[in-house]
MIBA-245924 format. One record per residue (C-alpha): residue number from 1; residue in one letter; x, y, z. Coordinates in steps of 0.5 Angstrom, whole numbers, plus 2048, in hexadecimal, padded with zeros to 3 digits. Layout:
REM residues N
   seq   type   east   north    up
   NUM      A      X       Y     Z
...
REM end
This chain:
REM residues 633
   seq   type   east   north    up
     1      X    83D     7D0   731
     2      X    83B     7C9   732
     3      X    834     7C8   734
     4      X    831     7C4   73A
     5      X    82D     7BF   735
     6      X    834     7BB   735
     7      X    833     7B8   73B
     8      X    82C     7B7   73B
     9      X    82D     7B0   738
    10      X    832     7AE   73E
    11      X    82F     7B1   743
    12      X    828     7AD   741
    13      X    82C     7A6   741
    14      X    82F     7A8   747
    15      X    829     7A8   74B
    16      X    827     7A2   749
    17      X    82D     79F   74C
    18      X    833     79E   746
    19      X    839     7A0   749
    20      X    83E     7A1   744
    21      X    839     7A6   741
    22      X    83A     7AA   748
    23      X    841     7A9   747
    24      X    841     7AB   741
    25      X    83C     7B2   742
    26      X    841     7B4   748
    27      X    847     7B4   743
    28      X    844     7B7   73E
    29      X    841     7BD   743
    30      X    847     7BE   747
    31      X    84B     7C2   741
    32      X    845     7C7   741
    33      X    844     7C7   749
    34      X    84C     7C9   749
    35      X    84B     7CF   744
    36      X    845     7D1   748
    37      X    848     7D1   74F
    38      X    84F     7D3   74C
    39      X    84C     7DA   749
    40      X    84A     7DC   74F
    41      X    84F     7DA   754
    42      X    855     7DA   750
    43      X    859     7D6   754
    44      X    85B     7CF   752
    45      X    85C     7CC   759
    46      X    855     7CE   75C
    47      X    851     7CD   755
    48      X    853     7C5   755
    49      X    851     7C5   75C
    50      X    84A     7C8   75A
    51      X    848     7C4   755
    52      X    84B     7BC   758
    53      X    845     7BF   75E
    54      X    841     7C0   759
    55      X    842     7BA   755
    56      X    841     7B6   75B
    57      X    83A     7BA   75E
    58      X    839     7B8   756
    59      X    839     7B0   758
    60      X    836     7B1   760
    61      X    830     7B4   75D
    62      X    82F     7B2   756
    63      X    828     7AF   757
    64      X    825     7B6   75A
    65      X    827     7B7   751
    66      X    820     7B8   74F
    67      X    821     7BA   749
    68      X    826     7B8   745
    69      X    825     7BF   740
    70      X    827     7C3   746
    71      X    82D     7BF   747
    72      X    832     7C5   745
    73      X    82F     7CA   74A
    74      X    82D     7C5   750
    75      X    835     7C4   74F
    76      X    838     7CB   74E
    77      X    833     7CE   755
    78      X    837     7C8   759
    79      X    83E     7CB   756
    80      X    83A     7D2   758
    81      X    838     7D1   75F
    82      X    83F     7CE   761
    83      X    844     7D5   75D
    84      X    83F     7D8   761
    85      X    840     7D4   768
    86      X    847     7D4   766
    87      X    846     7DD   767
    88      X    842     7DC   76D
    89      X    847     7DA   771
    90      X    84D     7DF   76E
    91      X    84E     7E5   773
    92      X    84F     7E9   76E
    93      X    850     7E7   767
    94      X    857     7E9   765
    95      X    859     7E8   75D
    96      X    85E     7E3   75B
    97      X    865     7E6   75B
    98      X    868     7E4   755
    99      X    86C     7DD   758
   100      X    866     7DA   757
   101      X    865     7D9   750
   102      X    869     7D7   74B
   103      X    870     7D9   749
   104      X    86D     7DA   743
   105      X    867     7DF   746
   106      X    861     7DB   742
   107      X    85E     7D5   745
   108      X    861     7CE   744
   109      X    85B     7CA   746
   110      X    857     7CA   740
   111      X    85A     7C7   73A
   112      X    860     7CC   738
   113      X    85E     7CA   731
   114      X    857     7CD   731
   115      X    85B     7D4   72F
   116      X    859     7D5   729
   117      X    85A     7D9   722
   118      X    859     7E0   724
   119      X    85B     7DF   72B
   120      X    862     7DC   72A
   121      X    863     7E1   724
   122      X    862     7E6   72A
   123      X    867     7E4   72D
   124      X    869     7E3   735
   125      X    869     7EA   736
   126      X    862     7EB   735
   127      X    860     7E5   739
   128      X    864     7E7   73E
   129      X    860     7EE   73E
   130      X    85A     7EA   73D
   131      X    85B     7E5   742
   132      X    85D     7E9   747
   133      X    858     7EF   747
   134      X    853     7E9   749
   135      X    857     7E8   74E
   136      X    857     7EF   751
   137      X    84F     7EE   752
   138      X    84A     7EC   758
   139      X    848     7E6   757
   140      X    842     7E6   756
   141      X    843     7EB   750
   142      X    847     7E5   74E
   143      X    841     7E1   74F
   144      X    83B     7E5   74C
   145      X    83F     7E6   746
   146      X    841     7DF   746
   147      X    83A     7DC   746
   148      X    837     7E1   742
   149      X    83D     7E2   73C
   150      X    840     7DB   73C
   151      X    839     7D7   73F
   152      X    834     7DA   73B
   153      X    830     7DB   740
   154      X    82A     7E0   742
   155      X    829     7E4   746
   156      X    823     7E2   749
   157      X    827     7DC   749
   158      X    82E     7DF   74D
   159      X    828     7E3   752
   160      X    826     7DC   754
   161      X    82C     7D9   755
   162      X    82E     7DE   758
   163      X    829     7E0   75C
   164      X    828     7E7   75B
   165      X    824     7EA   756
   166      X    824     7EB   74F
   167      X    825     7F2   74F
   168      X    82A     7F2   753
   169      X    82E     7ED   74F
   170      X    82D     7F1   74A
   171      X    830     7F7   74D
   172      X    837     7F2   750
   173      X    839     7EF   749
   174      X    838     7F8   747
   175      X    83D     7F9   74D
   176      X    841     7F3   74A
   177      X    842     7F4   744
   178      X    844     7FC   747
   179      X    849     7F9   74B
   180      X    84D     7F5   746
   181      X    84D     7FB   741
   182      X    850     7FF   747
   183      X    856     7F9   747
   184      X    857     7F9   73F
   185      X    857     800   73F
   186      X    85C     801   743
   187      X    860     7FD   73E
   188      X    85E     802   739
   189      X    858     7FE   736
   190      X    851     802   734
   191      X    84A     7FF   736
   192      X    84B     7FC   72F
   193      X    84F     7F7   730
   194      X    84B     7F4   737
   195      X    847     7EF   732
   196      X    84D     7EC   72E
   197      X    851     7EC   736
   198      X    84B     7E8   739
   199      X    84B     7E3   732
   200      X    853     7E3   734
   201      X    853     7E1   73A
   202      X    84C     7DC   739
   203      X    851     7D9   734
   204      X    857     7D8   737
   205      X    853     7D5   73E
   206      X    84F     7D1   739
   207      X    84F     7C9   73B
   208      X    851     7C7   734
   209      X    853     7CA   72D
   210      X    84C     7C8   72A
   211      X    849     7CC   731
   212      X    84D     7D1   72F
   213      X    84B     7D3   728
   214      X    844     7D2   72A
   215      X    846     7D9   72F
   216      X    842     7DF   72C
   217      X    83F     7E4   731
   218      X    83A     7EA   72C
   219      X    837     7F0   72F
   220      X    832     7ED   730
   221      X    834     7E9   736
   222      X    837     7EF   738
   223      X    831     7F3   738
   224      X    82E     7F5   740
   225      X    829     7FA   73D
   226      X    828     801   73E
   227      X    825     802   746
   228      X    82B     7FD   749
   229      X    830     801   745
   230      X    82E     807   748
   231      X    82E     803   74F
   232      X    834     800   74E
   233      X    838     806   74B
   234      X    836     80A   751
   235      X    83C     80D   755
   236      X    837     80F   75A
   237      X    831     80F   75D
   238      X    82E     815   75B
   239      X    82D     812   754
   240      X    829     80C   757
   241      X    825     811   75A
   242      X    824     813   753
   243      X    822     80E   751
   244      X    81E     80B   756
   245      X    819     811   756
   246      X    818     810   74F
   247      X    816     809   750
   248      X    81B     806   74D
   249      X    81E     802   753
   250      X    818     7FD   755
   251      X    816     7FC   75C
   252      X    81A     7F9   761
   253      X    821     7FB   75D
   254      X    821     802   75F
   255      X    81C     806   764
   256      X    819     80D   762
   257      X    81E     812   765
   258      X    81D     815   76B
   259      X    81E     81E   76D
   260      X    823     81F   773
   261      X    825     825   776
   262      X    82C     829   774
   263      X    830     828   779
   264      X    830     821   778
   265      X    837     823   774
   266      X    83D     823   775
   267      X    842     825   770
   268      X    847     82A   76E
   269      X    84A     82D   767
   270      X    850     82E   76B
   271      X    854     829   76D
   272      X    858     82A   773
   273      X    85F     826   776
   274      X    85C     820   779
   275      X    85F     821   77F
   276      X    85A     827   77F
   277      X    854     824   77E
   278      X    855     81F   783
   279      X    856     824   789
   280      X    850     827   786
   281      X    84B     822   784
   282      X    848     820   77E
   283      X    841     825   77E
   284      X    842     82B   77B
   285      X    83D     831   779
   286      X    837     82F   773
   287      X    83A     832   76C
   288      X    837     835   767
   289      X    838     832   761
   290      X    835     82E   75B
   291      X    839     829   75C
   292      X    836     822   760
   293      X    838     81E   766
   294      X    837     817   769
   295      X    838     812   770
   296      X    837     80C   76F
   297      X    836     808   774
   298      X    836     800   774
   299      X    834     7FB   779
   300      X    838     7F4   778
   301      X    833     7F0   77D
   302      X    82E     7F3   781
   303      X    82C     7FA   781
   304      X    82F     7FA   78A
   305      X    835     7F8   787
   306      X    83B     7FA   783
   307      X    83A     800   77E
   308      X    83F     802   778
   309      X    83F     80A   776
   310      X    841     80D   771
   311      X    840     814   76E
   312      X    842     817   767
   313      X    840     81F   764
   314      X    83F     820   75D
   315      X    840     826   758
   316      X    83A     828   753
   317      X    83D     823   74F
   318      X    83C     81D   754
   319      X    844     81D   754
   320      X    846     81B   75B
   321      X    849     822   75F
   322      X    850     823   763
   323      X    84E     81E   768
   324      X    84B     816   76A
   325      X    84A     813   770
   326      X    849     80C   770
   327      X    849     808   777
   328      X    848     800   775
   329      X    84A     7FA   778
   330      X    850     7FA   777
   331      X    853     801   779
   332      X    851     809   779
   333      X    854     80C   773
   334      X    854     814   771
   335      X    855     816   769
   336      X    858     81C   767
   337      X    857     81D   760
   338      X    85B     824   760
   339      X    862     81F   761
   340      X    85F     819   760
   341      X    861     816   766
   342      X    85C     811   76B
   343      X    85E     811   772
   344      X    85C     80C   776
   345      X    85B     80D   77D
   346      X    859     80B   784
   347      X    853     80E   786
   348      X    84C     80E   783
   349      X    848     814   781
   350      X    845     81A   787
   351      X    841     820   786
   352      X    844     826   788
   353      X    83F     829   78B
   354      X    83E     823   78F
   355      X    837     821   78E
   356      X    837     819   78E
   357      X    836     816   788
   358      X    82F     813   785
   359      X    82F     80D   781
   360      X    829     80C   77D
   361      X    827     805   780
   362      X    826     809   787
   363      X    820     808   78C
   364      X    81B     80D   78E
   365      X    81D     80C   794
   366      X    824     80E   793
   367      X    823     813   78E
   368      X    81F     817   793
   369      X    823     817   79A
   370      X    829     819   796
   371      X    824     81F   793
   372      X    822     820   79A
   373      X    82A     821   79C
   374      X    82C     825   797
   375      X    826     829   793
   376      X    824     82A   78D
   377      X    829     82D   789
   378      X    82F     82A   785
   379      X    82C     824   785
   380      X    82B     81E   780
   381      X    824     81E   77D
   382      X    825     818   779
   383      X    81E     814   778
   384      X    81F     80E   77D
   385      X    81F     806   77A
   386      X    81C     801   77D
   387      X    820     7FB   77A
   388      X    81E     7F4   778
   389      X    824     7F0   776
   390      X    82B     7F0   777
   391      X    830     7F4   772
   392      X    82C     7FA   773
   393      X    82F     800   76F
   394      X    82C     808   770
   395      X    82F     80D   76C
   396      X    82E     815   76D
   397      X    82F     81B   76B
   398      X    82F     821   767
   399      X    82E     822   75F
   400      X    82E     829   75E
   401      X    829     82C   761
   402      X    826     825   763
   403      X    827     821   769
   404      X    825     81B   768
   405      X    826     813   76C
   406      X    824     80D   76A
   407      X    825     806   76C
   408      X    828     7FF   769
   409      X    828     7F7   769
   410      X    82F     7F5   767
   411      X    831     7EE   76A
   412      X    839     7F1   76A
   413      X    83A     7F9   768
   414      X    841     7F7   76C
   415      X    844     7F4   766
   416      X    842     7FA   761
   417      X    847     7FE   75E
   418      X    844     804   761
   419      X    844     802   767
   420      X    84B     7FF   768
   421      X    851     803   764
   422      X    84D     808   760
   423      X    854     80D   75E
   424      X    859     80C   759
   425      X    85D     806   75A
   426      X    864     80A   758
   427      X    862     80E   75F
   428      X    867     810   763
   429      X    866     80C   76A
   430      X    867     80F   771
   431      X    866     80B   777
   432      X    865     80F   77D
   433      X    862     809   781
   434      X    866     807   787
   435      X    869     7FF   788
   436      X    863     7FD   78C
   437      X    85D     800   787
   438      X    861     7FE   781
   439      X    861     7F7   783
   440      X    859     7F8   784
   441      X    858     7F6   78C
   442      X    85C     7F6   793
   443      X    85D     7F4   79A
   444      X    85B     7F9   79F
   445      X    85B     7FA   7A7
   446      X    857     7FC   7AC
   447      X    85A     7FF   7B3
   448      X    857     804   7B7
   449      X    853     804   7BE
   450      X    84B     803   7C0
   451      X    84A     806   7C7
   452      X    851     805   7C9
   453      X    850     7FE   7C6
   454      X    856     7FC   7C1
   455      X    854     7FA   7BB
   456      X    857     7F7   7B4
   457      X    855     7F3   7AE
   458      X    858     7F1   7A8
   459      X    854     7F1   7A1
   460      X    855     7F1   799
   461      X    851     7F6   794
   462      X    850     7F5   78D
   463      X    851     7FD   789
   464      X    84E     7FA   782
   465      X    848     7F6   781
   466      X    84D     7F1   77D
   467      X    851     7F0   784
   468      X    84B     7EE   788
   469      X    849     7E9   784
   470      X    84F     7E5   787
   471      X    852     7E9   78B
   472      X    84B     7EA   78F
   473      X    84C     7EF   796
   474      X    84B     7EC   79C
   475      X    84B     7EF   7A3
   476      X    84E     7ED   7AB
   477      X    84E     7F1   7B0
   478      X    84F     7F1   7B8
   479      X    84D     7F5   7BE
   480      X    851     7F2   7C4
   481      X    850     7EC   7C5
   482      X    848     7ED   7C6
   483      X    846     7ED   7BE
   484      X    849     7EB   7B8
   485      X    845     7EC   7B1
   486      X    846     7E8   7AA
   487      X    844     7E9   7A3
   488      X    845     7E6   79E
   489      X    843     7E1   798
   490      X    840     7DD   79D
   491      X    83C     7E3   7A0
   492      X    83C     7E7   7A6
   493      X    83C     7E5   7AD
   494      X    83D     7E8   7B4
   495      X    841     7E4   7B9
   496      X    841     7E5   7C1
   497      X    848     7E4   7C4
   498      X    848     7DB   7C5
   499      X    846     7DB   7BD
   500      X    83F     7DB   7BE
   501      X    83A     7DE   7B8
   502      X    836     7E3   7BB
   503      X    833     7E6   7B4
   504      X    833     7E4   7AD
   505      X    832     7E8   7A7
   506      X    832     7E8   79F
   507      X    83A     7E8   79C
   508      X    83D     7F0   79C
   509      X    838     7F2   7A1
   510      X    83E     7F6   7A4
   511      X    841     7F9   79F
   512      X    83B     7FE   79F
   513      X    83E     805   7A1
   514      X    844     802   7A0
   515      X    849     803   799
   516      X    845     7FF   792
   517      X    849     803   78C
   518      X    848     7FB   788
   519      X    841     7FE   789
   520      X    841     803   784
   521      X    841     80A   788
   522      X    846     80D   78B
   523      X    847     80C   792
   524      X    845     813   795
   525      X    83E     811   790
   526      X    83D     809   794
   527      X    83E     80C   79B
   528      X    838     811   79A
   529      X    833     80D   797
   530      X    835     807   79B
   531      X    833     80D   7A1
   532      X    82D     810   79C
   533      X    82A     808   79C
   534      X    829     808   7A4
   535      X    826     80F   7A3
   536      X    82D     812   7A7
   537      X    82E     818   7A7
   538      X    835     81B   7A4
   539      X    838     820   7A2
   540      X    83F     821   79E
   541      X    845     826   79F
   542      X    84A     827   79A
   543      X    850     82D   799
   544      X    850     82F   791
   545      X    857     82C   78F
   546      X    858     827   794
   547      X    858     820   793
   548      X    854     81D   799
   549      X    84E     81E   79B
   550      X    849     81D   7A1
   551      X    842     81B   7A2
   552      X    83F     81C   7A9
   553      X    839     816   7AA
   554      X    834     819   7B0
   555      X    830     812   7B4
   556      X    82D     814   7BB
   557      X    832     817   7BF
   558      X    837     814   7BB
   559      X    83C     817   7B5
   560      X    841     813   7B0
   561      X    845     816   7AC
   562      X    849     813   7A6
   563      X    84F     816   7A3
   564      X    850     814   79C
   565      X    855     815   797
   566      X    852     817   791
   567      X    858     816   78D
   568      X    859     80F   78E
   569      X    852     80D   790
   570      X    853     80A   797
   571      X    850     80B   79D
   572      X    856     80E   7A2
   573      X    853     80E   7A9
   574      X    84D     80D   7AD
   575      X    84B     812   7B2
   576      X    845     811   7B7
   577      X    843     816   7BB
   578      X    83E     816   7C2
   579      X    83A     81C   7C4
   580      X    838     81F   7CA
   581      X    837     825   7CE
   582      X    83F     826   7CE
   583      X    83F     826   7C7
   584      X    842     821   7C3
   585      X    847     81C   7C4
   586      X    84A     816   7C1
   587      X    848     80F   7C3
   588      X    84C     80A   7BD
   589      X    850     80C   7B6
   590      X    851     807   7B0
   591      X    858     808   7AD
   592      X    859     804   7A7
   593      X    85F     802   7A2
   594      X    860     7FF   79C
   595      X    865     7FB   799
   596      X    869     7FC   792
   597      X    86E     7F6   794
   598      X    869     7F0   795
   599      X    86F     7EA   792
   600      X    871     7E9   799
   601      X    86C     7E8   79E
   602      X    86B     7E5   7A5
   603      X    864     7E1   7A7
   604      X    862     7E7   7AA
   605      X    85E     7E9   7A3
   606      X    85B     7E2   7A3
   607      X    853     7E2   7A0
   608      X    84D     7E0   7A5
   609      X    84B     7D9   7A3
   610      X    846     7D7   7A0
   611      X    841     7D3   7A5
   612      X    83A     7D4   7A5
   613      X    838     7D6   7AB
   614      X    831     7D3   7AD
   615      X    82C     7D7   7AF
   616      X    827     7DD   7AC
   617      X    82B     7E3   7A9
   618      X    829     7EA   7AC
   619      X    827     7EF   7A7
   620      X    82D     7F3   7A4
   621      X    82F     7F8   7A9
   622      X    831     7FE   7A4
   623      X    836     802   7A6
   624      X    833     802   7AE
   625      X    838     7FD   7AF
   626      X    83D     802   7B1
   627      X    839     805   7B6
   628      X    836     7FF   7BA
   629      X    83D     7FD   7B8
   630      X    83F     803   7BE
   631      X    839     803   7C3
   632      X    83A     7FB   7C3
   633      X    841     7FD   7C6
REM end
């Protein structure tokens, strides 16, 4: 492996003010940049693009240099920090489809002569195996491995970079190295063949032939050590537990479990048809076994917004059961094992026994009004976090007869494969999302009647937290021609019938008591914890086998009265209702309709714009914007 002390010479001569000495340092680096970046991102368009902006920060900041021995490093952390920018700004990171590369398979930016002896003995077969399970990783697997394997660099060196710490680089190279031998094996490659793969493909992406001989990776640049071993091994929570009461997992990585109550599990030996568990719901009676169960909840920003979900149940050998429920940021998906088959569906995960959902990060406040409404029995008693930072994930769960939960800090558990498509890649695929869900947001309108005023809107709803990022939910509303309401990116604002602005409020103000599936919950779960936040009364209505549902708010005299189709996750109508000494009769209606077709569509699906209003913002009014919405009018 070429050392850093060629250049040391260059690089002194060069602070002195000699220019071809700085011309002739970047020649001689930009082959080795090249292989560093091209093994990570194994793209030749993007990696020429990465190292000319490296070179050129080189020559704009050369003089902040301080030492000409951390030339190397100081370099390659500038072609780090842009790979890394570069994946920030991807939605999602999508493998390269096989156009991209080389009609070859094996990269043609570094010289192809660097195959050498055995590589070229090999044959192109193998390098294309090698070449191509490479590809097939995440990148940053790809780029620990290169750091580590090809940069020889440690691990406490890699952390800083980074900006993590050591154990857990130690724990991602583990689960690198696992996840390349998945791809070989594949190609019927035992674990003995991962060394001499990764020398290959070092080899083959090497900047010159004499690189190339240099490439040698030993056990030894291999080796994690026992602890991160286990970690990285572990397909379930259940065994960093173990090891975190052992004493094993420093403090900060893990926090010591915590006991939850049985019905915190929700899980069935059976699988039934889908359709079936959908009418149903998804809580089923605690079972008696010595297998183990987990929910993991993670929250991608703050711990007030979007929360992913995910549940697994496990046998006594820790080998997942019948069925996986996985709700990220893309869809919300069901495994059958029993046929192999995920279905994708529409709606988010409820309780049969219709008990509103708790999630870890939950107020005092809110987990209080809701025991008040509901009572103590069949509820969560999960141990309640109080988060500090973004990227909050909880596990809980049932090992055995041991029920325990736990938090962690992970900066993106999105990415990881157990949070994304944890199931066979040869299973079968069934899609039972309708055209609006499967593209991940809509258009939506609002007619109905307030006091016997006309009233209209239009609005557009993300169903998936990756649709909101772009496809962000706004909201118009009218009432006659006395009130219009608006909510959008630029925040939320009630105007009088000559546009004059009588109250401002934060952005989403008005989707309080309204559909927010992007959020993470179902529908039927955001409505009545958006009424439990203003201490609301409610109460919920659901015949067994039927796909929709009431829930009834009580405020003062007044009632509202949601229909929620529970199988599509969408508010249906709004009923309000007015008390007095006659009973109860109805005084507005809401009905709302959601669009499948949104390729053709006039001005009347035209977002708010985005002026700032001057003026102080109100505090959010929660969900009793639709009752002073009706006493108003």
């Amino acid at each position: 492996m070429q050392d850093n002390r060629d250049y040391i010479e260059l690089v002194k001569r060069a602070q002195f003010g000699e220019k071809e000495s700085l011309d002739n340092l970047s020649e001689r680096v930009r082959g080795r940049l090249y292989a560093y970046v091209y093994r990570i991102m194994l793209r030749e368009d993007l990696s020429q693009d990465i190292v000319q902006e490296s070179m050129l920060e080189m020559f704009n900041n050369f003089d902040k240099l301080e030492k000409a021995e951390l030339f190397w490093p100081w370099l390659r952390g500038i072609a780090y920090n842009k790979i890394r920018n570069y994946y920030t700004r991807q939605r999602r990171y999508r493998m390269v489809s096989m156009s991209t590369a080389a009609s070859s398979d094996w990269p043609q930016g570094p010289e192809k002569d660097s195959e050498s002896g055995l590589a070229y003995l090999m044959g192109q077969e193998l390098r294309d195996i090698v070449f191509n399970s490479m590809r097939q990783l995440k990148p940053k697997h790809r780029t620990v491995l290169a750091m580590r394997c090809y940069e020889e660099m440690g691990y406490s060196q890699i952390a800083e970079l980074m900006g993590c710490s050591e154990f857990n680089v130690r724990v991602l190279f583990y689960r690198a190295k696992e996840a390349l031998h998945r791809q070989l094996s594949r190609k019927g490659f035992g674990k003995g063949f991962l060394l001499p793969a990764l020398a290959l493909f070092g080899r083959m992406t090497a900047p010159s032939r004499a690189a190339a001989a240099e490439v040698s990776v030993t056990e030894a640049t291999t080796t994690v050590g026992l602890t991160a071993g286990l970690v990285g091994a572990a397909t379930s929570k259940t065994t960093v537990v173990a090891l975190a009461a052992a004493g094993m997992v420093t403090a900060g990585t893990i926090v010591a479990p915590l006991w939850v109550d049985k019905t915190v599990l929700w899980a069935s030996k059976t699988v039934v048809a889908v359709r079936e568990r959908l009418t149903e719901g998804l809580s089923v009676p605690t079972r008696k076994t010595t297998g183990s169960d987990e929910y993991l909840y993670y929250y991608p920003g703050k711990a007030s917004g979007p929360v992913m979900m995910q549940l697994v149940e496990r046998d006594s050998q820790d080998k997942p059961l019948a069925g996986q429920w996985l709700e990220n940021e893309q869809a919300n998906y069901f495994f059958d094992r029993s046929s192999n088959t995920m279905y994708i569906n529409n709606c988010r995960m409820w309780r049969k026994d219709l008990i509103v959902r708790r999630l870890p990060a939950d107020s005092r406040q809110l987990r209080d009004f809701l025991t008040m409404v509901e009572g103590n029995s069949q509820i969560e008693r999960m141990e309640y976090v109080t988060p500090r930072e973004d990227g909050l994930l909880v596990v809980v769960g049932r090992d055995g007869d041991s029920y325990y939960s736990q938090t962690v800090h992970h900066y993106n558990v999105l990415d990881e494969e157990y949070f994304r498509y944890n199931w066979p890649r040869m299973a079968k695929v069934v899609d039972n999302r309708d055209a609006m869900h499967r593209r991940g947001w809509t258009y939506f309108t609002i007619t109905g009647e307030m006091n016997g005023k006309e009233v209209s809107g239009t609005g557009r709803i993300p169903f998936v937290y990756a649709a909101s990022r772009q496809r962000y939910p706004w909201l118009k509303l009218k009432v006659a021609d006395r009130l219009k309401i608006a909510d959008g990116s630029g925040g939320a604002t009630i105007f009088d019938a000559g546009r004059r602005v009588l109250e401002i409020y934060p952005e989403g103000s008005f989707f309080k008591g309204l559909l927010r599936p992007w959020m993470g919950l179902h529908t039927i779960d955001t409505v009545r914890r958006d009424a439990a936040e203003q201490q609301v009364l409610f109460e919920t209505k659901h015949t067994p086998g039927s796909l929709e549902a009431e829930v009834i708010l009580t405020y003062k005299q007044n009632k509202i009265v949601y229909t929620i189709d529970l199988e599509k996750d969408v508010i249906e109508k709004i009923k309000f209702l007015e008390s007095d000494e006659q009973g109860q009769k109805t005084i507005g209606e809401l009905r709302f309709t959601y669009l499948d077709d949104v390729e053709q569509l006039d001005r009347e699906f035209v977002e708010p714009r985005k002026k700032e209003y001057e003026g102080p913002q109100e505090q959010e009014p929660g969900i009793l914007w639709l009752m002073r919405l009706v006493e108003g009018n």
